[in-house]
C-alpha positions as CSV (number, residue, x, y, z in Angstrom):
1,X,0.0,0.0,0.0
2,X,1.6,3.6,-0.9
3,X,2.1,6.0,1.2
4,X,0.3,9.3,1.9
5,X,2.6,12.7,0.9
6,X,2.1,15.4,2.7
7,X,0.8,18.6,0.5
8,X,3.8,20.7,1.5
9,X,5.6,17.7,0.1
10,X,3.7,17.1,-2.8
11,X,4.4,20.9,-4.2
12,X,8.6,20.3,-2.8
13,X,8.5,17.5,-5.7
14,X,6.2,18.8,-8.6
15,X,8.7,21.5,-8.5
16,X,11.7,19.7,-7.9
17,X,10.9,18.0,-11.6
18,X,9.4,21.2,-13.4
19,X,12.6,22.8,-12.8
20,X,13.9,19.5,-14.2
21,X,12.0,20.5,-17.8
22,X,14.3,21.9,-20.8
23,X,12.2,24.1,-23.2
24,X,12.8,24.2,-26.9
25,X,13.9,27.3,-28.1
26,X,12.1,29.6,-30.4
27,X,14.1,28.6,-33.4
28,X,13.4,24.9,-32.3
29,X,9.7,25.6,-32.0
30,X,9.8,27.4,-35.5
31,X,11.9,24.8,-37.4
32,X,9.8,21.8,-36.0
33,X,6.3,23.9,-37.3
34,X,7.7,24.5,-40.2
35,X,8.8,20.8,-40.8
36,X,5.3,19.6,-39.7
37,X,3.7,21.9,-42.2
38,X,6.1,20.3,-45.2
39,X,5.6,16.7,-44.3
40,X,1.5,17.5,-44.0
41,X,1.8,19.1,-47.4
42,X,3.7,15.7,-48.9
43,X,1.6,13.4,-47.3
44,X,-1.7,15.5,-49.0
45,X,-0.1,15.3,-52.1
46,X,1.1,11.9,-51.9
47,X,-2.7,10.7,-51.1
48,X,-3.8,12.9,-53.8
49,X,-1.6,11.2,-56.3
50,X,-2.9,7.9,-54.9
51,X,-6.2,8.4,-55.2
52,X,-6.2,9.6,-58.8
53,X,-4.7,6.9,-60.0
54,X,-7.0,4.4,-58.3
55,X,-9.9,6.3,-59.7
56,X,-8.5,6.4,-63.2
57,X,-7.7,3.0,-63.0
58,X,-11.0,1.9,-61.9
59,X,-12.8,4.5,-64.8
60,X,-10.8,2.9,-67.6
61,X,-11.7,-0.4,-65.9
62,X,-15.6,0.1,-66.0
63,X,-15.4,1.8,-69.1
64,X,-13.5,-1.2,-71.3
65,X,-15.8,-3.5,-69.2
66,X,-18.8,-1.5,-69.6
């Protein structure tokens, strides 16, 4: 069975590991956006490009059949 902490003690150790936390920098923050933004755009156009070729595939398909 764990033990009960103390609230005094329960602050003592939620900061003891905040000031444990490193923040990205700005530059990080920008450079990961931007990179998030470019591999959202290539994975639109990607599924894009998939889907028009299944659909032209499956046109000319039902039309010869058809």
């Amino acid at each position: 069975m764990a033990t009960k902490t103390n609230p005094l003690q329960f602050i003592q150790q939620v900061r003891a590991e905040v000031s444990k936390i490193v923040w990205p920098t700005r530059r990080e923050v920008m450079l990961t956006t931007v990179m998030v933004f470019i591999m959202a755009a290539l994975t639109a156009v990607f599924f894009f490009l998939v889907d028009l070729i299944i659909k032209t595939g499956l046109q000319g398909l039902l039309n010869f059949v058809g």
